[in-house]
C-alpha positions as CSV (number, residue, x, y, z in Angstrom):
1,X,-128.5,40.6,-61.8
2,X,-131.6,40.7,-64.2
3,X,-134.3,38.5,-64.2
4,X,-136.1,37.9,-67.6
5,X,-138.4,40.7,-67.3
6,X,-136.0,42.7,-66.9
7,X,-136.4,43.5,-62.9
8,X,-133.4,43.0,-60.5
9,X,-133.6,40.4,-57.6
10,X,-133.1,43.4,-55.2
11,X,-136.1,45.1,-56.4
12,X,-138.3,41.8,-55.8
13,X,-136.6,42.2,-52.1
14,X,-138.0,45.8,-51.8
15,X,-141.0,45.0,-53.1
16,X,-141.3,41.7,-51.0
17,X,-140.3,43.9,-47.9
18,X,-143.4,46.4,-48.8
19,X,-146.0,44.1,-49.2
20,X,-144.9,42.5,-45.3
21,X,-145.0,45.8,-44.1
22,X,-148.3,46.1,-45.1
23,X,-148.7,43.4,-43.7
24,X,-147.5,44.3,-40.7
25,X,-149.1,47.8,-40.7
26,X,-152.3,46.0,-40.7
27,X,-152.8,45.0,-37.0
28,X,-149.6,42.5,-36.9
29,X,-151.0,40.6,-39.2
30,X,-154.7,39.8,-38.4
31,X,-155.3,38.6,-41.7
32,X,-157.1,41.8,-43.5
33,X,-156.4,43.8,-46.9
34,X,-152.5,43.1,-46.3
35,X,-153.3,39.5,-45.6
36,X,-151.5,37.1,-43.6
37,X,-148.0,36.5,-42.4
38,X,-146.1,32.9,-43.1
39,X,-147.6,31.0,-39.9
40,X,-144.4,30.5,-38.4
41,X,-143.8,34.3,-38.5
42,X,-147.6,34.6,-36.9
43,X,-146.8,32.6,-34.3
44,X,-143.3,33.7,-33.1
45,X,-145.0,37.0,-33.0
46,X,-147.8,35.5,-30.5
47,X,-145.3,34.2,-28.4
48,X,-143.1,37.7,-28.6
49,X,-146.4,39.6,-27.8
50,X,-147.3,37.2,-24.9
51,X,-143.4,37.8,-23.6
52,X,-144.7,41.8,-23.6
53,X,-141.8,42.7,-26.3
54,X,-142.7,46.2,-27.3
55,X,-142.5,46.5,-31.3
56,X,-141.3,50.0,-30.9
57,X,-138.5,48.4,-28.7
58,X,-135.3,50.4,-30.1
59,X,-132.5,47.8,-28.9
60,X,-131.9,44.1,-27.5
61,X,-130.7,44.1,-23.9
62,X,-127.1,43.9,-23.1
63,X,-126.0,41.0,-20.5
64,X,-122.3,40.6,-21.0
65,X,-120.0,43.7,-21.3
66,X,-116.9,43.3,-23.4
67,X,-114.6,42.3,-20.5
68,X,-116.8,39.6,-19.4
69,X,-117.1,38.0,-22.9
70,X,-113.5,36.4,-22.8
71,X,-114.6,34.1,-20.3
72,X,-118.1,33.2,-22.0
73,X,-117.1,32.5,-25.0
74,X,-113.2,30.1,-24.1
75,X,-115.9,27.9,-21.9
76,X,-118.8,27.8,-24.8
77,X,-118.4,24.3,-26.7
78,X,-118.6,26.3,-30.3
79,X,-115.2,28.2,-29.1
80,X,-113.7,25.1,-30.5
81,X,-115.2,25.3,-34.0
82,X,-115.0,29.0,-34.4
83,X,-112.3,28.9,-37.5
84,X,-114.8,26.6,-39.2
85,X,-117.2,28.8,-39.1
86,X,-114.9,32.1,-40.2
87,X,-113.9,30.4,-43.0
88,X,-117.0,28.9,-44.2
89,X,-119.1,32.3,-43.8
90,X,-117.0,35.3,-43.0
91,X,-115.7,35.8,-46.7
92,X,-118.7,35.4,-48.1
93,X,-121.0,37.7,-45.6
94,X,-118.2,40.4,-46.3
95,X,-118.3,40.3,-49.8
96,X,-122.0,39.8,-49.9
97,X,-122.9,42.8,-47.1
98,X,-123.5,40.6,-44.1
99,X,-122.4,40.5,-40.3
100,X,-121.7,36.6,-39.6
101,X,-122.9,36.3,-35.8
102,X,-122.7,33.6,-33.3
103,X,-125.2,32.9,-30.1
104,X,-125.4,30.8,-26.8
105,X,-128.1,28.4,-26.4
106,X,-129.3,31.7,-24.6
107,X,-129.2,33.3,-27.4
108,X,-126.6,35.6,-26.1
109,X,-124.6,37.2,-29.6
110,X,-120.9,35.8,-28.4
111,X,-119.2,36.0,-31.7
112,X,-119.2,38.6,-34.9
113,X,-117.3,39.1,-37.9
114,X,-118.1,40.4,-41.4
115,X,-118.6,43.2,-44.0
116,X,-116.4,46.0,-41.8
117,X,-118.5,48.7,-43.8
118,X,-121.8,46.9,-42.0
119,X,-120.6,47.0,-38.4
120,X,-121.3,50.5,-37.4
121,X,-125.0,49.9,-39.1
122,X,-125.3,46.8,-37.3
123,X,-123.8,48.6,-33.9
124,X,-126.8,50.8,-33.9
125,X,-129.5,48.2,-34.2
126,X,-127.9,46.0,-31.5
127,X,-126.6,43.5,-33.8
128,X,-123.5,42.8,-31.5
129,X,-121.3,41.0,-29.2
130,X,-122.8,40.7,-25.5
131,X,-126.4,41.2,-26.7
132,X,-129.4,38.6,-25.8
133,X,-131.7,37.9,-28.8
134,X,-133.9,35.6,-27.6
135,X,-138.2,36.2,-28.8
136,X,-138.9,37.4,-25.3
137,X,-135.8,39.9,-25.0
138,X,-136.3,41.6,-28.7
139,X,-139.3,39.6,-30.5
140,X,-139.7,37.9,-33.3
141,X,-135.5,37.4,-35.5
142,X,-133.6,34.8,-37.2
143,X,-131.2,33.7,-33.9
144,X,-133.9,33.7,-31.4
145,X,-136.9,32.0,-33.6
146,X,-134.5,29.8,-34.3
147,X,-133.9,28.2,-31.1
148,X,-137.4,28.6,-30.6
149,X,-138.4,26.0,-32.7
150,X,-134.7,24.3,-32.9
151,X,-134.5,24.9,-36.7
152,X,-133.8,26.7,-39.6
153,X,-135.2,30.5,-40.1
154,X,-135.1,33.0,-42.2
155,X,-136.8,36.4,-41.0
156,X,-137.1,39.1,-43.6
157,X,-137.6,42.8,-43.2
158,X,-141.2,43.2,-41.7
159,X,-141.5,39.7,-40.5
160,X,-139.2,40.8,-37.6
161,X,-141.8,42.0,-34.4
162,X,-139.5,44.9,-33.5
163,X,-140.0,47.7,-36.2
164,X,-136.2,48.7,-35.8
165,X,-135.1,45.3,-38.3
166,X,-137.5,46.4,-40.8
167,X,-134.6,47.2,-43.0
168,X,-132.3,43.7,-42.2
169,X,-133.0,40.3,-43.3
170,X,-131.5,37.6,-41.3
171,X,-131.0,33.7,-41.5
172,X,-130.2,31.3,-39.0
173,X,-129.7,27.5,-37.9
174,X,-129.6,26.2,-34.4
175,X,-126.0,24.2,-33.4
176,X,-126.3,21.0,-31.4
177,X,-124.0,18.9,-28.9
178,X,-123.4,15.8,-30.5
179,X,-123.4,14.8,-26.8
180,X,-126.3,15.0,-25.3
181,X,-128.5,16.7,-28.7
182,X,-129.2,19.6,-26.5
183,X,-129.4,22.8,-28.9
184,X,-126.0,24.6,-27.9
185,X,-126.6,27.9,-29.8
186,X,-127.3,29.5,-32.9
187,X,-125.4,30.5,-36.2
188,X,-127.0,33.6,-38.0
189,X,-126.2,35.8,-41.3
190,X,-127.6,39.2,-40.8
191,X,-127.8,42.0,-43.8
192,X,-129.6,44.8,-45.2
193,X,-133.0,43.7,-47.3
194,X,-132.1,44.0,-50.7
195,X,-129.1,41.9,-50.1
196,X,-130.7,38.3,-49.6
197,X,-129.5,35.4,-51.2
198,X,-132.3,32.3,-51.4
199,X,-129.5,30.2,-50.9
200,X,-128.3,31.7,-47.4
201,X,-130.3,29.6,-45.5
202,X,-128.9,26.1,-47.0
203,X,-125.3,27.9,-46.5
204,X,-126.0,28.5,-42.7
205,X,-127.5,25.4,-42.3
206,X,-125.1,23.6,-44.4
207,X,-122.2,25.6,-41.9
208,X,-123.9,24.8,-38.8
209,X,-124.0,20.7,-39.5
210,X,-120.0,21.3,-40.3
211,X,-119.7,22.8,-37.1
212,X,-121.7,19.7,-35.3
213,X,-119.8,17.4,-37.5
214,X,-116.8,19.3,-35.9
215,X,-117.6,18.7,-32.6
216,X,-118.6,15.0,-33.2
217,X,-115.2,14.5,-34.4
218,X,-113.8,16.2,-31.4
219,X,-116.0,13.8,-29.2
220,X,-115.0,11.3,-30.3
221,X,-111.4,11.6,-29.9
222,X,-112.1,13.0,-26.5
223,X,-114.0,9.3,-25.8
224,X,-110.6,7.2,-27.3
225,X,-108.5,8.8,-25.1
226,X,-110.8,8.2,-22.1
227,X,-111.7,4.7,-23.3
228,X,-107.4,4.0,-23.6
229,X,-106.6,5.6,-19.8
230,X,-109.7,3.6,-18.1
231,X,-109.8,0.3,-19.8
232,X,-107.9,-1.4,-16.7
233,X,-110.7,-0.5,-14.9
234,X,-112.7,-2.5,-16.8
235,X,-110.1,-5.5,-17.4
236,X,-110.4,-5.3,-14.1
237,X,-113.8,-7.5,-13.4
238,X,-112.2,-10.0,-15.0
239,X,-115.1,-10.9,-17.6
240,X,-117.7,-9.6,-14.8
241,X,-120.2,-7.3,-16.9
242,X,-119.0,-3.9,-16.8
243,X,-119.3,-0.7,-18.7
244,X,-117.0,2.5,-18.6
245,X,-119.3,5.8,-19.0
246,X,-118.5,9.3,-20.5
247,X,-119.2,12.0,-17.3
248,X,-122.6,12.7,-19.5
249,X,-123.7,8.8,-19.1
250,X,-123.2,7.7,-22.6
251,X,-121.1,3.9,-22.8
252,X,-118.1,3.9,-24.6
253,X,-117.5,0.2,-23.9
254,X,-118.5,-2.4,-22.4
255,X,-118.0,-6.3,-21.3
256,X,-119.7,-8.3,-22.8
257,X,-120.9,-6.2,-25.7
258,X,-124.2,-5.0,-26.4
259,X,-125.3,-5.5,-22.9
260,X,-125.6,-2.2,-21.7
261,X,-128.4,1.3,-23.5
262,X,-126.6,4.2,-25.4
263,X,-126.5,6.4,-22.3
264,X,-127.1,5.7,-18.6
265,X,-128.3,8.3,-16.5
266,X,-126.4,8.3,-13.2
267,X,-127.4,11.4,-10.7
268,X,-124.9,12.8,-8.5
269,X,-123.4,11.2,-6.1
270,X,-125.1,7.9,-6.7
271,X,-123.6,4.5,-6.2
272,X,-125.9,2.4,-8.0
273,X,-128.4,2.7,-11.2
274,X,-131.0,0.7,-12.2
275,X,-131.1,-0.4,-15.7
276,X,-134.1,-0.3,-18.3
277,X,-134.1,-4.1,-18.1
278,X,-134.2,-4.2,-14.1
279,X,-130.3,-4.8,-13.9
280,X,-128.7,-2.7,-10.7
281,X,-125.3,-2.0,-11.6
282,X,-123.0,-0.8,-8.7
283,X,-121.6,2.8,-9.6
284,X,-118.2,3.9,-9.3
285,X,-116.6,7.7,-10.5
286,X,-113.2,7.6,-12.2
287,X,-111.1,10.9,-12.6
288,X,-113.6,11.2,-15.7
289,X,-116.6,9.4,-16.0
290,X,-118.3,5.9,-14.4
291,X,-117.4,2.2,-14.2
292,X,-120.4,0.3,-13.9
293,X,-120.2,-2.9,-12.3
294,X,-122.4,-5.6,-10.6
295,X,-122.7,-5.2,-7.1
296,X,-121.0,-7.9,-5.9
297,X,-118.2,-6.7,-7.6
298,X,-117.9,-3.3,-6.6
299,X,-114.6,-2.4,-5.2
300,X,-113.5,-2.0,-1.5
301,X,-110.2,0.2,-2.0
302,X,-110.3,1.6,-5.3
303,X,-107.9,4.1,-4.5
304,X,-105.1,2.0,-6.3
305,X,-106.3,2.3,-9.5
306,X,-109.3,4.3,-8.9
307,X,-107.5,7.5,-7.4
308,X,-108.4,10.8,-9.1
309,X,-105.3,13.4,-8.7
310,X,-105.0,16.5,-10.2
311,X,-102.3,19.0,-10.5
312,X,-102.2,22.4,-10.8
313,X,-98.7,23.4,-10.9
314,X,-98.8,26.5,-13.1
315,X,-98.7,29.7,-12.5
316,X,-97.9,31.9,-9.0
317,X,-100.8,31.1,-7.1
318,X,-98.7,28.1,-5.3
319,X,-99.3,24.0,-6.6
320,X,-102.3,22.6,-5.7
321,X,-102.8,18.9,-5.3
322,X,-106.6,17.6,-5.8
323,X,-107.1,14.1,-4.6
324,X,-110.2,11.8,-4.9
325,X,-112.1,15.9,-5.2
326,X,-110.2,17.2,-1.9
327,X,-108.0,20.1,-2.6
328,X,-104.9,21.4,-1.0
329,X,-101.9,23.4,-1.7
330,X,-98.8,21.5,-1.9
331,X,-95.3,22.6,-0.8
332,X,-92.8,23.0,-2.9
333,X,-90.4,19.7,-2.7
334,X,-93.7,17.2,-3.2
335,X,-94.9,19.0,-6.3
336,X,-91.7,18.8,-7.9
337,X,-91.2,14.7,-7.3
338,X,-95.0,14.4,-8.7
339,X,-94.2,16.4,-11.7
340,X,-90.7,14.2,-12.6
341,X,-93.2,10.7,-12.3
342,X,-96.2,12.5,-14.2
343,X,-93.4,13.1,-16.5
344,X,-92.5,9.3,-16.4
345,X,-95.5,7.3,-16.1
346,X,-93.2,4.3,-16.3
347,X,-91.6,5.0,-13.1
348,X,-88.0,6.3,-12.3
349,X,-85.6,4.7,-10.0
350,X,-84.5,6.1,-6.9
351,X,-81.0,7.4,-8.5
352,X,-83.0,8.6,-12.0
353,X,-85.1,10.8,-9.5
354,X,-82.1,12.4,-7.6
355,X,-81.2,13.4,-10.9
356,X,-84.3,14.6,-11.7
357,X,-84.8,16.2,-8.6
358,X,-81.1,17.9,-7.2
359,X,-78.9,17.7,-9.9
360,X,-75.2,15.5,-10.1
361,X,-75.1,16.7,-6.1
362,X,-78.3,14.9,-4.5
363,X,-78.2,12.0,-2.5
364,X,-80.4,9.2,-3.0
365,X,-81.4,8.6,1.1
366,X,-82.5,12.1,0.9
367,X,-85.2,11.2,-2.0
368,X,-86.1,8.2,0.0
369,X,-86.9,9.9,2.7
370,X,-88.8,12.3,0.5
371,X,-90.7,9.8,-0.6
372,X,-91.6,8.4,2.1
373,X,-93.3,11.7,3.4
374,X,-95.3,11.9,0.3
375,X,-96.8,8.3,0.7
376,X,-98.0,9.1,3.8
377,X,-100.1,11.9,2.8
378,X,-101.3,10.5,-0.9
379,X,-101.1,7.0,0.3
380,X,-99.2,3.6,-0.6
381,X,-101.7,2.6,-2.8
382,X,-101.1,5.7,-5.4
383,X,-97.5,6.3,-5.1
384,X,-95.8,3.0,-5.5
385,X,-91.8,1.7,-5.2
386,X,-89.5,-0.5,-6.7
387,X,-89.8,2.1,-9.2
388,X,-91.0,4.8,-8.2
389,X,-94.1,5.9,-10.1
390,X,-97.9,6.8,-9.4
391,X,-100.6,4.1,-9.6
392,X,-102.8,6.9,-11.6
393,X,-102.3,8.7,-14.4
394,X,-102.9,12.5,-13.6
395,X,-105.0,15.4,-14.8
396,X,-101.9,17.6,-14.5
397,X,-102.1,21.5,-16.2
398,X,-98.9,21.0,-17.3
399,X,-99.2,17.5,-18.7
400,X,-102.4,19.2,-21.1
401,X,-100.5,21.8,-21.9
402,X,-97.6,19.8,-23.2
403,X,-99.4,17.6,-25.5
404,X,-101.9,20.8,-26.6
405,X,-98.2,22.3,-28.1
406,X,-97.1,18.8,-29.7
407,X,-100.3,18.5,-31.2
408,X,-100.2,22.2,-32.7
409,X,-103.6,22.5,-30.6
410,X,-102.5,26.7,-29.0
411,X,-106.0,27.4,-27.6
412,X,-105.9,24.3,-25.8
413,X,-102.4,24.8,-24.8
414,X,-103.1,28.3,-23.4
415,X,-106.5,27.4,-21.8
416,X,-104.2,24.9,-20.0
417,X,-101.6,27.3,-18.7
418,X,-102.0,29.4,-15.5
419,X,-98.4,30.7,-15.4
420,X,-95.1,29.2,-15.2
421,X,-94.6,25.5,-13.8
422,X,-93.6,25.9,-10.6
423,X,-91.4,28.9,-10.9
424,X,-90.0,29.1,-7.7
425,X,-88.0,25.4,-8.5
426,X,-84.7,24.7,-9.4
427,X,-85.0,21.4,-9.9
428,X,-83.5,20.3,-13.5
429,X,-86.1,18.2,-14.8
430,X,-88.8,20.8,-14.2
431,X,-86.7,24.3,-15.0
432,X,-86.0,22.1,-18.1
433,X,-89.8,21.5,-18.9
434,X,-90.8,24.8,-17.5
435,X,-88.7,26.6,-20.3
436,X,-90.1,24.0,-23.0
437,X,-93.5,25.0,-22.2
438,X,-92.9,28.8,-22.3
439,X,-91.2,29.1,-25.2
440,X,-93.5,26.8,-27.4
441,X,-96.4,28.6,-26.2
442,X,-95.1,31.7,-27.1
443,X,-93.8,30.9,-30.2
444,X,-97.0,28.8,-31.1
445,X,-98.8,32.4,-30.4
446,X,-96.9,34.4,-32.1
447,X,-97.0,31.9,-35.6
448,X,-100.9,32.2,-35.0
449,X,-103.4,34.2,-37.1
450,X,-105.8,34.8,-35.0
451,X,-106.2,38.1,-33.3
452,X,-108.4,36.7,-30.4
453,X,-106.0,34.2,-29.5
454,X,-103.6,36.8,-29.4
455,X,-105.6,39.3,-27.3
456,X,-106.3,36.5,-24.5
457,X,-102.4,36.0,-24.5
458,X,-101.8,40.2,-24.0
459,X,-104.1,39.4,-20.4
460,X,-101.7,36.1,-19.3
461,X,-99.2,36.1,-17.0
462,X,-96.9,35.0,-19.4
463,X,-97.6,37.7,-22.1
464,X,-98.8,40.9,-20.6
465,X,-95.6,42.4,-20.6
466,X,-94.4,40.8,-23.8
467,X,-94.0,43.2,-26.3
468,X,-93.5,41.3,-29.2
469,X,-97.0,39.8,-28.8
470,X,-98.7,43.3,-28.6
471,X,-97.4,44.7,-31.6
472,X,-98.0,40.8,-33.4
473,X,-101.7,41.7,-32.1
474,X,-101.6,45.1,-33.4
475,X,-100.5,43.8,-36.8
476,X,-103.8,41.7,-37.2
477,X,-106.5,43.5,-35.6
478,X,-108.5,46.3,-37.8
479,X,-108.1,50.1,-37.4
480,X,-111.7,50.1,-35.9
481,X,-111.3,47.1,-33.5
482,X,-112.8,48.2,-30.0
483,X,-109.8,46.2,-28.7
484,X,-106.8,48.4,-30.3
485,X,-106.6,51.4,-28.0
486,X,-106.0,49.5,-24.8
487,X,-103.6,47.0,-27.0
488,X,-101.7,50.5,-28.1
489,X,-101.4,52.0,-24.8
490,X,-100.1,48.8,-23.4
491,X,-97.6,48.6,-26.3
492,X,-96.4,52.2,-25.5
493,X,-96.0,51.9,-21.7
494,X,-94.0,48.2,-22.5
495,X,-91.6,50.5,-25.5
496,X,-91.5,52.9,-22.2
């Protein structure tokens, strides 16, 4: 494109990129014939200098190898928002020459898509998954100035410290929890010099409040579903002043309204907290989260409706039960009558449960007896009679997974799933359940477009040896994918 003398934008980049370097060339910028760098370019390169970055450095460090990313990046918050973010910038930094990268608060490079033709360029300089860019690892860039000074930068060609970038230009906006504010990482475009748009850095930071936005939106369904299961806590009191915390601190109600801050800070382990206004409230943790309550009213046995249990059912490791935070493998028999009343919240009766449990051939006294095993070790108080049913909702694997699939959420579903439910029963209701939940998460992974959902599925239990899934991965990953060869081989030896 011409501008109206006749000169291209690109040569006002090249030009713009000669005048920094002699900049640059001129002692880092001390403020002789080249002149002077912008000041937050000066000062990141203080800071860099002061961290003992080398400009002659070649390459950022490497923390993560490929093999440990998997991990990093399903327990990073932005895991969630990653589709936002590929289809907001990934079309346009391919047709525009760019690599679309992704950090940790760290400013560890989690995440990168783009321009295939870039890659290899942007392989030699570093500009990949697994690498830290922070100022002190690799000076003065986009990602790490960025979460530096917690916003918006834009670094061009000789205003990086390390003379290997003298050729890139890079933009980038810092991401934050909607949470607790804390800066959570850093969205960056990164391409050659003379391909710089003035309006990348309103597009990145434009992409990274979507991708807060995102999250917000994600909070706050997260903090409905928490207020719905702990209300009776709070009806509890009966009118007593109360207030049911998110496990960061912040209220998400409250009796009588407008009594309590935003957010209380409660430290581990503590049983009371002292208000801004002098007010000691009396501290109890729920399964997720606080009640707060006045001291008078804090409970003596709140194991009836205070219980937490959770269930880990999936998968060949063996159930595990984990009550009030005490964890212990369960036997076989007990996990199954826990699963039928997780699956009934209502409660089942003693004949519904035989059902449930043995088939048309149980016998009722048998379940009784069953029963009353089970009480003794979780307690009256948590698994009540007359009908059967728990006292507690539980944090069951199998539970999440269930409503991840019915609400077409497959990550969630698959971060859920450790195996097969129980796959040494035969009881109906859970071999029932059990082949619900395998064959909607396979199916639900195999409708999906995503190649790195796929991938994680290919390293499951219940897809490594699927072989439908390998060549569904093969179909969407690209020729020069580091991940192909070891999805081909596997492939081969399944066809074998």
């Amino acid at each position: 494109m011409l501008d109206a003398d006749g000169g291209s934008a690109a040569d006002e980049l090249v030009a713009d990129a000669h005048r920094l370097r002699r900049i640059y060339e001129d002692g880092l910028g001390t403020g002789g014939a080249g002149g002077a760098p912008r000041p937050v370019v000066s000062d990141s390169w203080q800071r860099s200098l002061a961290a003992r970055v080398d400009p002659e450095r070649r390459l950022p460090p490497l923390v993560f190898r490929a093999d440990e990313l998997r991990e990093v990046r399903e327990n990073h918050p932005l895991h969630a928002v990653m589709p936002l973010l590929r289809n907001t910038l990934v079309s346009i930094a391919d047709e525009a020459m760019h690599v679309m990268l992704v950090t940790d608060a760290d400013g560890h490079v989690l995440w990168r898509d783009g321009a295939h033709g870039l890659m290899h360029s942007a392989d030699d300089v570093g500009l990949c998954e697994g690498t830290r860019w922070t100022e002190d690892a690799i000076g003065t860039n986009a990602m790490g100035t960025a979460l530096a000074l917690d916003q918006p930068v834009r670094i061009h060609s000789a205003e990086h410290l390390v003379r290997t970038y003298h050729d890139w230009t890079c933009v980038a906006a810092p991401v934050h929890d909607p949470d607790t504010g804390d800066t959570i990482g850093a969205i960056d475009i990164s391409g050659p010099l003379h391909t710089v748009h003035p309006a990348l850095v309103q597009l990145v930071t434009t992409t990274a409040h979507l991708a807060e936005n995102q999250l917000r939106v994600r909070l706050a369904i997260a903090d409905e579903r928490l207020r719905v299961k702990n209300m009776p806590h709070l009806s509890a009191l009966r009118g007593a002043e109360g207030a049911l915390l998110s496990p960061t601190g912040r209220v998400i109600a409250s009796e009588p309204y407008g009594r309590f801050p935003e957010r209380v800070r409660v430290e581990q382990g503590a049983d009371r907290v002292r208000l801004g206004d002098g007010r000691e409230m009396a501290v109890e943790q729920l399964s997720e989260g606080y009640l707060l309550m006045p001291p008078a009213r804090r409970r003596r046995a709140p194991r009836a409706t205070g219980s937490s249990l959770a269930l880990r059912f999936t998968g060949g490791a063996g159930p595990r039960i984990t009550l009030d935070g005490v964890d212990s493998a369960a036997t076989l028999r007990p996990a199954e009558i826990l699963t039928a009343l997780a699956l009934h919240p209502d409660g089942l009766s003693g004949e519904q449960l035989t059902l449930m449990l043995y088939g048309d051939d149980g016998n009722p006294t048998t379940v009784r007896g069953e029963i009353h095993r089970l009480r003794s070790s979780l307690g009256a108080d948590l698994l009540l009679t007359r009908p059967y049913r728990l006292a507690t909702e539980p944090e069951a694997d199998f539970l999440r997974m269930r409503d991840a699939l019915r609400e077409g959420r497959v990550a969630d579903a698959l971060d859920a799933c450790h195996g097969e439910l129980l796959p040494r029963s035969d009881a109906p209701a859970v071999r029932e359940l059990r082949d619900e939940l395998v064959a909607g998460l396979r199916h639900a992974i195999l409708a999906t477009d995503d190649p790195d959902l796929l991938h994680r599925f290919t390293g499951h239990p219940l897809g490594g040896d699927d072989l439908q899934v390998h060549e569904r991965l093969l179909e969407l990953l690209d020729r020069d994918d580091p991940r192909r060869p070891a999805v081909v081989a596997r492939a081969e030896r399944l066809l074998t």
